[in-house]
N, C-alpha and C positions, 0 to 999 in steps of 0.2 A: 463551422465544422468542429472544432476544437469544443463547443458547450455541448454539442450533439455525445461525440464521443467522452466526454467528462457525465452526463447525464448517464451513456447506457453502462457507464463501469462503477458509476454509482450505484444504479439497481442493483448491479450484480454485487459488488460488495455487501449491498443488505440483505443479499441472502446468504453470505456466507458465515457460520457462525463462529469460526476462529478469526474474523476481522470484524475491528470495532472501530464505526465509524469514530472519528474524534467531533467531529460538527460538519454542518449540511455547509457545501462550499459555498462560497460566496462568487469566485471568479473562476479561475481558472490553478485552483489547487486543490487536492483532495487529501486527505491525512486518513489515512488510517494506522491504528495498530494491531499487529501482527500479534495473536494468542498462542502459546506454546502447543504444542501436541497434548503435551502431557500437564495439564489444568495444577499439576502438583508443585510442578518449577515455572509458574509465570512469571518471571522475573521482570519486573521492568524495563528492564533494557535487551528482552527477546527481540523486538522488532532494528535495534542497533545491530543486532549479534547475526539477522537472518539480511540485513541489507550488504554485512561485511560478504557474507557467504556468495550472494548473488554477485559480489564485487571479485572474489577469487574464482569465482567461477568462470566469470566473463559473459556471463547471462547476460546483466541489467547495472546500471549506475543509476540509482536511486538517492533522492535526496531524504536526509532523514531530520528530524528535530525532537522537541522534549515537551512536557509538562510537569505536572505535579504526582501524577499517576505513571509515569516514565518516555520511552519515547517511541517514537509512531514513525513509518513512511508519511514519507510527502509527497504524492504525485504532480507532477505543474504537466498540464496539457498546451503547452506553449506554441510545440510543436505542428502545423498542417497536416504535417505526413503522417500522424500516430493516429490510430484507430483504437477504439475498443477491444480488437480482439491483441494487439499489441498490451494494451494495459494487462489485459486479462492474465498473458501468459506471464506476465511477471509476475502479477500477484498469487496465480498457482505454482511458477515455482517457491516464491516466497511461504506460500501452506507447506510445503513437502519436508 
């Protein structure tokens, strides 16, 4: 169940073009990074700044990490109970 739903929130990430896959998952974690609205201030640490937000908000507790390029969600589908359409709504409120 868990690769099912990590597979269809995968599709839908690549069609989104303000999320950028980090790399194709290997198990059961997906990274993406969050792209700003405004393409003028992508700042590196946009996807740190929009996990805090969902974090004050009480939406979503998301894990986040880094690269070289800066830092990205981390999805872990660990979960049984999470579905796709679960992922989904955090990563559009995460676009908003």
């Amino acid at each position: 169940a868990q690769l099912k739903t990590r597979d269809e929130t995968l599709a839908w990430v690549k069609k989104q073009p303000r999320l950028k896959l980090i790399s194709e998952p290997d198990y059961l974690n997906l990274c993406v990074r969050i792209l700003s609205p405004d393409q003028t201030k992508d700042a590196p640490d946009w996807s740190r700044y929009v996990r805090e937000r969902l974090k004050e908000k009480n939406l979503a507790m998301v894990n986040f990490a880094s690269d070289t390029e800066g830092t990205f969600l981390r999805l872990i589908f660990a979960n049984p109970s999470l579905t796709s359409a679960h992922t989904k709504q955090i990563l559009e409120w995460a676009l908003e």
